[in-house]
LUMBAMI-174561 format. One line per 10 residues: number of its first residue (from 1); their letters; for each residue x, z, y of C-alpha. Coordinates in nm, 4 decimals, decimal comma, padded with zeros to 6 digits. Layout:
LUMBAMI-174561
NUM	a	X:Z:Y | ...
***
This chain:
LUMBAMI-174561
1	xxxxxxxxxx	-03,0396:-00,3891:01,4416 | -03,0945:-00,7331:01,5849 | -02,7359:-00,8057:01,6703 | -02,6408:-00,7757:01,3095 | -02,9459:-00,9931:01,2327 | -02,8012:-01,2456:01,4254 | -02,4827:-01,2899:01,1539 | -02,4593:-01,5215:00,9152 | -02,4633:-01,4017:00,5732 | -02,1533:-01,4109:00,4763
11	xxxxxxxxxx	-02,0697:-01,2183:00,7772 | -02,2967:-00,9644:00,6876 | -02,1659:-00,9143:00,3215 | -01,8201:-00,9136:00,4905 | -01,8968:-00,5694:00,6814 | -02,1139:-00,4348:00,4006 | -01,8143:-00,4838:00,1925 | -01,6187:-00,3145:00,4594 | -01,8329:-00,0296:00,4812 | -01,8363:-00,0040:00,1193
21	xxxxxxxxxx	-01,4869:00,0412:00,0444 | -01,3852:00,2209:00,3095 | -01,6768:00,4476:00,2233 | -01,4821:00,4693:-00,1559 | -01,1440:00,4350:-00,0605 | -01,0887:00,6258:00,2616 | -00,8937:00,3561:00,4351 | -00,9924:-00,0185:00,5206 | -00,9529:-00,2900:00,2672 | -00,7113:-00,6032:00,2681
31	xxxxxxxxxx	-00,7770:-00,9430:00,3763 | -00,7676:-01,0824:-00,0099 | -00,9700:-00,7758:-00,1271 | -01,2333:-00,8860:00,1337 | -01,2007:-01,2509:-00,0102 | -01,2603:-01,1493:-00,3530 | -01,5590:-00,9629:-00,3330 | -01,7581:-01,2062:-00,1221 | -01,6421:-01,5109:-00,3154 | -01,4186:-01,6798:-00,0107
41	xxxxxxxxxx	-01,0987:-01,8675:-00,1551 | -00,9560:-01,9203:00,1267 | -00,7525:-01,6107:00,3677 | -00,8447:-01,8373:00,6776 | -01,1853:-01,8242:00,6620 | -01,1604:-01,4702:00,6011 | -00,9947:-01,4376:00,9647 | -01,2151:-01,6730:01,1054 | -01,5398:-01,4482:00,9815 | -01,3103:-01,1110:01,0803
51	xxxxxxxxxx	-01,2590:-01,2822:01,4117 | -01,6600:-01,3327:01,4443 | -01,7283:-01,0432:01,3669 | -01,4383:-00,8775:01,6330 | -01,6142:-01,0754:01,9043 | -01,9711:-00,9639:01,8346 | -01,8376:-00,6140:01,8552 | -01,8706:-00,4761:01,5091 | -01,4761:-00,4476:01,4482 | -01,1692:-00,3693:01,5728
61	xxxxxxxxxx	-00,8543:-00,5320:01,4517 | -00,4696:-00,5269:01,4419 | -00,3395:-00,8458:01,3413 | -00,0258:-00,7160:01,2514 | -00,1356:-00,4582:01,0090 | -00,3060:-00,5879:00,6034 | -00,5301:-00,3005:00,7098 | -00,5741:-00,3328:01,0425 | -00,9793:-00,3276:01,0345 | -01,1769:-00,0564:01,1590
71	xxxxxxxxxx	-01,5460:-00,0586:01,2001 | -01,7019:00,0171:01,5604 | -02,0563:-00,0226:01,4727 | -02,3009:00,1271:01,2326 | -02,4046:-00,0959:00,9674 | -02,8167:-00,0891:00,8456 | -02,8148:00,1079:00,5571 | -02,4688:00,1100:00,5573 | -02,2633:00,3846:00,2961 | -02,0633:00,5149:00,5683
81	xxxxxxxxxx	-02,3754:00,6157:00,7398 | -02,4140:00,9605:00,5781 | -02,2092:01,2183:00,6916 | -01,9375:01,1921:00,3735 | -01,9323:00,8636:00,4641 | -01,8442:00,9471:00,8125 | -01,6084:01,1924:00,7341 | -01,4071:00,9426:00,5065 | -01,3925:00,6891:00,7636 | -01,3149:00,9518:01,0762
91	xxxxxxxxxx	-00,9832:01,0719:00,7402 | -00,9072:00,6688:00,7380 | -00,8316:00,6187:01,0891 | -00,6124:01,0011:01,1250 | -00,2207:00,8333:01,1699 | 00,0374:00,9624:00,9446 | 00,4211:00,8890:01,0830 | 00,6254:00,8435:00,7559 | 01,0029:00,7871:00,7888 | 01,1122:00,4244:00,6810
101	xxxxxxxxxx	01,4385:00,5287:00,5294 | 01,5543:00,1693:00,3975 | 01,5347:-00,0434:00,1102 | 01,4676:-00,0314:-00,2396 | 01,5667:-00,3616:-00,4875 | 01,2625:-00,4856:-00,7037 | 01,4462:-00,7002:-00,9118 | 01,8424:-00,5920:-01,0743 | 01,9666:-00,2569:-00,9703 | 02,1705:-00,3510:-00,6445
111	xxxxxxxxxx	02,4656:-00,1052:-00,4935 | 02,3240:00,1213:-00,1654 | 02,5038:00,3540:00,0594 | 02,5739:00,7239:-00,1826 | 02,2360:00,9074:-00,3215 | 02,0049:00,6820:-00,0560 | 02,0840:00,9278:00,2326 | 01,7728:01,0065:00,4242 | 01,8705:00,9869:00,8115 | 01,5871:00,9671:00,9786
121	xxxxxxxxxx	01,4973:00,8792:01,3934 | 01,2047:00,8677:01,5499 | 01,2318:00,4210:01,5505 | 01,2058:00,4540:01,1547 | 00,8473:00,5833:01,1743 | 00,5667:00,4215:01,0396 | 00,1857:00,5015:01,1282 | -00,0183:00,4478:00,8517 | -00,3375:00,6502:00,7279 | -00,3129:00,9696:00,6115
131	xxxxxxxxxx	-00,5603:00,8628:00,3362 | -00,2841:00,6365:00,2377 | -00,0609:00,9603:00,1266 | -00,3369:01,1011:-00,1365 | -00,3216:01,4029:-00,0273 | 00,0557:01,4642:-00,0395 | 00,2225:01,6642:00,1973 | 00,3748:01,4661:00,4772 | 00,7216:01,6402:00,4393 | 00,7527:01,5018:00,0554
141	xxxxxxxxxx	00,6796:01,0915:00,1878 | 00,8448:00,8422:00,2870 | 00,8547:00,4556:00,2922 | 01,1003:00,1810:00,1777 | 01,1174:-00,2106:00,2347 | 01,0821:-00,3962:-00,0773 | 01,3461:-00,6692:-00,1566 | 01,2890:-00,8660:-00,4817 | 01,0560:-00,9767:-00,6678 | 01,0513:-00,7873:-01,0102
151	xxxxxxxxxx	00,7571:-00,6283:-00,9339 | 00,5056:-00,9098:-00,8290 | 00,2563:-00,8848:-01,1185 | 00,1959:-00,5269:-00,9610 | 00,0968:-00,6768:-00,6505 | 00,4522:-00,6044:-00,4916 | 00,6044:-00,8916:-00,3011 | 00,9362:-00,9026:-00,0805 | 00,8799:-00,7569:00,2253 | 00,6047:-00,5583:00,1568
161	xxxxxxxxxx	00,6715:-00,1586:00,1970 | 00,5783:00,1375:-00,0466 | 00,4900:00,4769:00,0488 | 00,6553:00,7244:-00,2344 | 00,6648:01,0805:-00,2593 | 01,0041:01,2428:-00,3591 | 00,9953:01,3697:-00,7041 | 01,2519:01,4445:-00,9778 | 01,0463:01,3501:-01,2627 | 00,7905:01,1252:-01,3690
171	xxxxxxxxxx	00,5264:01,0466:-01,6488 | 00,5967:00,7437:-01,8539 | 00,3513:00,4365:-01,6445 | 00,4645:00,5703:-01,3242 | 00,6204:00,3415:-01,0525 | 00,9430:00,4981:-00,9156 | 01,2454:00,4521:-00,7429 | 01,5747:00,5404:-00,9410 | 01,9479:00,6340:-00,8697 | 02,1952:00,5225:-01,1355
181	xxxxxxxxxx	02,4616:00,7180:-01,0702 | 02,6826:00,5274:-01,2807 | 02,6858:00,2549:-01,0730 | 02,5425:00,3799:-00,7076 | 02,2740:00,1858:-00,7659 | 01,8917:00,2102:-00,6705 | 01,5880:-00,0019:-00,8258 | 01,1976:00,0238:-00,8385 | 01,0342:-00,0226:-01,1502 | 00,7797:00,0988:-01,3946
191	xxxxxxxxxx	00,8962:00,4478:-01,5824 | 00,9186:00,5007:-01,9620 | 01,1207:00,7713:-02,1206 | 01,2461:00,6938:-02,4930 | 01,4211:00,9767:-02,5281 | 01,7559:00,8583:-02,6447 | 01,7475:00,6057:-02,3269 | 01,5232:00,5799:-02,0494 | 01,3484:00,2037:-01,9904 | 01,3026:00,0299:-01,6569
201	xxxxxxxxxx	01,0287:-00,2034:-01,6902 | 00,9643:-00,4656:-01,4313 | 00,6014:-00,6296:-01,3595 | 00,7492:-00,9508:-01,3986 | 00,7310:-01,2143:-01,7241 | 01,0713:-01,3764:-01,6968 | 01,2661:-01,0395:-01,5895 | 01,3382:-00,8081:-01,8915 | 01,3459:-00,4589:-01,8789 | 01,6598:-00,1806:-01,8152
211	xxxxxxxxxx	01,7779:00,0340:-02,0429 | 01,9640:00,3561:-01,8986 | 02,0968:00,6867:-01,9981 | 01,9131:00,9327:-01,9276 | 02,1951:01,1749:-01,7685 | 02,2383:00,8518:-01,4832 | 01,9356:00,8032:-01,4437 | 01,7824:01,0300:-01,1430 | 01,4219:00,9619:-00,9942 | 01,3878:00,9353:-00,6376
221	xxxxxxxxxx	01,0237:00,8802:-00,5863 | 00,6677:00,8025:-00,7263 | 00,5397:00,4855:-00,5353 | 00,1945:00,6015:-00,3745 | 00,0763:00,3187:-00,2204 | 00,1764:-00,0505:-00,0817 | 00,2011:-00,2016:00,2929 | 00,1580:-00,5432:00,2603 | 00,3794:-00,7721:00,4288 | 00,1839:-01,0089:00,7171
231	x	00,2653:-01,3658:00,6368
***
């Protein structure tokens, strides 16, 4: 294909990368996963070789969106050119409208209106992939605005959203939003039961972790993946 001849080669890693992982993935890949696996530092020279590559017609792109990417062209000996491939990337680009219900506090439990009530209208919805839901039923997700910073070492800033699915229980590692009854408040946090006393571990080195009863202590949600916040 001479037009993708013509890019330079960083370019051309950029949409092999692309290719690549939404070929593994299902769904596109972010603008620092892009910089890290062809060795660019620097988020603005991603854009500017995403920008490139928008103008010569081998992507389409929503600014607004950490995902926004989606490939228009074939790539040479690309992965997605087989028909799995295909098939992934056709699943990536399906929209999935999942209710933005509020917040959830990634740092000390904070108070929030009685059990998190889930009123829902049609201005709360987000479209995201449905790839993005791993396979879970769109009637068990929804999404919540992060505020904190407790969880940053697991790539969770303030501002950024998570998609969860509504569970009751959870396996000790899992990332979950809680209810502590005791105190009608709500927090997000990595899940360990101890059996005498549940532990809420944040992904953070100068935050320690909560310890909670487990009768007040009432899981929400299982965090399935992460919006990123556009700064």
């Amino acid at each position: 294909m001479k037009s993708f001849e013509k890019l330079s080669e960083r370019q051309r890693n950029i949409l092999r990368f692309i290719d690549r992982y939404i070929t593994d993935n299902g769904f596109p890949p972010t603008i620092r996963n892009i910089g890290e696996a062809t060795n660019i530092a620097s988020t603005s020279v991603v854009n500017y070789n995403l920008n490139k590559l928008v103008q010569a017609g081998f992507l389409d792109r929503v600014s607004s969106k950490s995902r926004g990417l989606r490939l228009v062209k074939a790539i040479p000996n690309g992965a997605s050119n087989g028909s799995g491939g295909r098939r992934k990337l056709a699943k990536a680009l399906e929209p999935a409208r999942v209710p933005l219900i509020g917040q959830i506090v990634a740092s000390a439990p904070v108070s929030v209106p009685e059990d998190m009530g889930y009123y829902i209208d049609e201005d709360s919805l987000l479209e995201v992939p449905e790839s993005m839901l791993g396979g879970t039923p769109l009637s068990e997700v929804y999404a919540l605005t992060v505020r904190g910073d407790s969880m940053i070492d697991a790539m969770i800033q303030d501002g950024d959203t998570v998609i969860l699915r509504r569970i009751t229980t959870a396996s000790n590692g899992d990332m979950v939003a809680v209810w502590l009854d005791e105190r009608s408040e709500t927090t997000l946090k990595y899940f360990y039961d101890e059996g005498a006393r549940i532990r809420l571990q944040p992904a953070h080195p100068m935050m320690d972790a909560i310890y909670v009863d487990p009768r007040h202590c009432h899981i929400k949600g299982k965090v399935l993946s992460v919006l990123r916040r556009v700064k």
